[in-house]
Backbone as a ProteinNet text record, in pm:
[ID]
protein_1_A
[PRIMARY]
XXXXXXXXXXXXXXXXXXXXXXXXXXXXXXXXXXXXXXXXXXXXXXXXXXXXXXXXXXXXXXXXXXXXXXXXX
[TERTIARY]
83.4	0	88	71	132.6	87.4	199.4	155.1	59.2	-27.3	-109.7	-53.3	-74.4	-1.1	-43	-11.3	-83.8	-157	-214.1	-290.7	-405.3	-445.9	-530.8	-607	-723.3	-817.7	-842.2	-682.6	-671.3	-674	-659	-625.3	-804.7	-826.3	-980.5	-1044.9	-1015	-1052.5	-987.5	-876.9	-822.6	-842.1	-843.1	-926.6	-1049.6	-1170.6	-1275.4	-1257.8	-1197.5	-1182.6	-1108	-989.6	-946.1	-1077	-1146.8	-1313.7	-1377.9	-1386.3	-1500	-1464.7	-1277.4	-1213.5	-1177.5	-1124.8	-998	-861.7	-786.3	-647.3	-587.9	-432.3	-369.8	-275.3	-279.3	-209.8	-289.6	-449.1	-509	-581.6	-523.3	-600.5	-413.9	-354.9	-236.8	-232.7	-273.3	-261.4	-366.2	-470.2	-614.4	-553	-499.7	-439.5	-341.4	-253.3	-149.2	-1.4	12	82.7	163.2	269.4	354.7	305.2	307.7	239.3	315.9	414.7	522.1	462.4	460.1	420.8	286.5	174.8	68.4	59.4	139.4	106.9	131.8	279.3	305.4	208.9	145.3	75.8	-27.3	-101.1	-215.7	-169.1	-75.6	-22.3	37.8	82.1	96.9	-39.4	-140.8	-262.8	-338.9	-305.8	-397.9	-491.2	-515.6	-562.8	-542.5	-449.5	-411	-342.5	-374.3	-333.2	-306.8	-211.5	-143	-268.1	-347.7	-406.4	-342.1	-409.1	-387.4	-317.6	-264	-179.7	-56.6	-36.1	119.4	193.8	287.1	386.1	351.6	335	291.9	224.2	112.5	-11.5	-54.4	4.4	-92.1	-156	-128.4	-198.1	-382.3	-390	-492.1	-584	-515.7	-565.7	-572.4	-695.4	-719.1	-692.8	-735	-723.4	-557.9	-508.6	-350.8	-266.3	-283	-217.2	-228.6	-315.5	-304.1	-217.7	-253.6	-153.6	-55	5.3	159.9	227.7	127	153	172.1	99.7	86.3	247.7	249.4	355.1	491.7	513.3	611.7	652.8	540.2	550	582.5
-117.4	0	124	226.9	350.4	450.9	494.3	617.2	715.6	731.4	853.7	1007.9	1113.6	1188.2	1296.7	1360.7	1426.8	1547.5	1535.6	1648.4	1724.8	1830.6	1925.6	1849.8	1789.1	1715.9	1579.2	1495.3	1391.6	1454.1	1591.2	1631.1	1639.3	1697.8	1733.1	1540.4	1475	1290.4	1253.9	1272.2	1236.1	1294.2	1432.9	1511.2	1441.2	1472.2	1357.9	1217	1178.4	1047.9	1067.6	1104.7	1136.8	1170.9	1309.1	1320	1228.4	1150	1054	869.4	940.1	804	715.8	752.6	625.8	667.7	581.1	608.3	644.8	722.8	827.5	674.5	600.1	522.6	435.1	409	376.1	454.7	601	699.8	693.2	678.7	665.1	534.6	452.4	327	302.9	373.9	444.9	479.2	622.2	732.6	656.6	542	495	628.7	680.1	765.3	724.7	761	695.4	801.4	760.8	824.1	963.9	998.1	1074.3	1213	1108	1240.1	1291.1	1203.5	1254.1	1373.9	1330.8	1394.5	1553.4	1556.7	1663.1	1754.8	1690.4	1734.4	1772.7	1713.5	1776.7	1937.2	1938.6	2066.2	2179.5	2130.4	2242.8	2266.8	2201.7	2253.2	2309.1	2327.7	2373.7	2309.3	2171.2	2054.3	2031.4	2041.5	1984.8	2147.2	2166.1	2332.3	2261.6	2365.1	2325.2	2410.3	2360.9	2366.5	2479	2618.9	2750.1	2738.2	2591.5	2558.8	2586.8	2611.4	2661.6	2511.9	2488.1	2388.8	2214.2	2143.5	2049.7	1944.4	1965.2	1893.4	1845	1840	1804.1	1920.1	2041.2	2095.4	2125.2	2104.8	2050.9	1936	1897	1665.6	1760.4	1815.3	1835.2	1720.8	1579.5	1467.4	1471.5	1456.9	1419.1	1525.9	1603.9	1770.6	1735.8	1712.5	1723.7	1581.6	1483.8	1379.3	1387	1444.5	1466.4	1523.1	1684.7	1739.1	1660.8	1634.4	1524.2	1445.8	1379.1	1332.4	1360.6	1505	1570.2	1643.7	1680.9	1697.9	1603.9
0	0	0	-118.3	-66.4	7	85.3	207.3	164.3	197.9	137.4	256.4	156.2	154.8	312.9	404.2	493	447.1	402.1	309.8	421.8	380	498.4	463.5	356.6	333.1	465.3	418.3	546.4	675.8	726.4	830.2	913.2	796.1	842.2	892.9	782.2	829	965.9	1001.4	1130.4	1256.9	1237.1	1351.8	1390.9	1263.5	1297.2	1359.4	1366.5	1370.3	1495.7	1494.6	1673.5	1797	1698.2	1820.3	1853.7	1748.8	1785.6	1858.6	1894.7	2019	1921.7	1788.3	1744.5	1777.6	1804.3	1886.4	1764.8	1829.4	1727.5	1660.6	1664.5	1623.3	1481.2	1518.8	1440.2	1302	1368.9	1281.1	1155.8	1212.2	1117	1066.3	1050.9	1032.6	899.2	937	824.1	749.5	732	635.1	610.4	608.3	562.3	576.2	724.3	757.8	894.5	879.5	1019.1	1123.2	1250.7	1348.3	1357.4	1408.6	1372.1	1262.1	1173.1	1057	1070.8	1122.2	1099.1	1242.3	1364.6	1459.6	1410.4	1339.6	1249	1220.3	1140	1054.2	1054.3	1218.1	1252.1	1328	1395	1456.1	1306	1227.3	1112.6	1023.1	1044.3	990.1	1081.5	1243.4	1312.2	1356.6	1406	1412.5	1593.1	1614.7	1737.5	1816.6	1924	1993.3	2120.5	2219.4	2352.8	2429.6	2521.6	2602.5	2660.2	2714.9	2760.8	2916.6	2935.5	3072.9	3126.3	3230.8	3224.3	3266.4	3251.3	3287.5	3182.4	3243.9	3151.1	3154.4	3194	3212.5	3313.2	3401.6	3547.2	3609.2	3615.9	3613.1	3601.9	3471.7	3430.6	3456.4	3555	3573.3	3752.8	3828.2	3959.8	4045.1	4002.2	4099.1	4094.2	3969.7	3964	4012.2	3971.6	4032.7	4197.1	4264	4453.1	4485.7	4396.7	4405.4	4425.5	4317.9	4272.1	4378.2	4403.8	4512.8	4659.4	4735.6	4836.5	4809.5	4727.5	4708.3	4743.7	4698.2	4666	4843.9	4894.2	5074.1	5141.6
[MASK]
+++++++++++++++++++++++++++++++++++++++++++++++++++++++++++++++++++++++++

């Protein structure tokens, strides 16, 4: 099978398909795209954005954030 290409067209198919809970692995596996590239490729079309969080993601996770914390005391 040849790779089909990451095209904004495919971008718009994988987004969909990421919303609606197929794993980023299977949505590359679809598009005949290595995971790698497609992750690419959703962030250079504007597809995928960093959450308005500061530091890097626990933050965001309240149960995991007091965890971590707790932890760390």
């Amino acid at each position: 099978m040849k790779p089909k290409k990451c095209t904004p067209e495919n971008m718009k198919l994988a987004a969909k398909l990421r919303r609606e809970g197929v794993t980023h692995a299977e949505v590359a596996r679809r598009l005949g795209c290595h995971e790698g590239t497609l992750g690419k490729a959703l962030k250079k079309y504007g597809y995928v954005n960093l959450p308005p969080l500061p530091g890097i993601g626990f933050e965001g996770k309240a149960d995991l954030y007091a965890e971590m914390t707790r932890l760390t005391n």
